[in-house]
C-alpha positions in Angstrom: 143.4 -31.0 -20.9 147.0 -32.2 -22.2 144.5 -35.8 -23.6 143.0 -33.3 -25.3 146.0 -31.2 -26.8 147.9 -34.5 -28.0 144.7 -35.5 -29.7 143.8 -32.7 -31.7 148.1 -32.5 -32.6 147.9 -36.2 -33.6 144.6 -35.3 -35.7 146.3 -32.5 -37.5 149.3 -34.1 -38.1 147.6 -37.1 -39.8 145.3 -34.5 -41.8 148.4 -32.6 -42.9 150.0 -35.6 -44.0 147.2 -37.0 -45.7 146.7 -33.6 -47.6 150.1 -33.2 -48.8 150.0 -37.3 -49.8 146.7 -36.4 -51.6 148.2 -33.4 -53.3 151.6 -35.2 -54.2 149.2 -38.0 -56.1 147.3 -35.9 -57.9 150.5 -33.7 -59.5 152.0 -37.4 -60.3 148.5 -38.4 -61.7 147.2 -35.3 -63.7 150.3 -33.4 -64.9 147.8 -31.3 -67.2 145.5 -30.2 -64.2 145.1 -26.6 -64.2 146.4 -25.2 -60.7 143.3 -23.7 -60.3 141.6 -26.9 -60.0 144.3 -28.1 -57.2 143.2 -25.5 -54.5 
């Protein structure tokens, strides 16, 4: 059970941190992007 617990926390860590390196990009990239578009 813990196997299991550390794997879905290392999944969601590495999820979170690709979605906030994703978002970071694309406000560096597209200044102009509408923030409706972002969600």
């Amino acid at each position: 059970m813990s196997f299991l617990m550390g794997l879905i926390a290392t999944v969601g860590s590495f999820v979170a941190s690709l979605g906030s390196q994703a978002c970071f990009v694309v406000l560096i990239d597209e200044p102009e992007c509408p923030k409706s578009l972002i969600k």
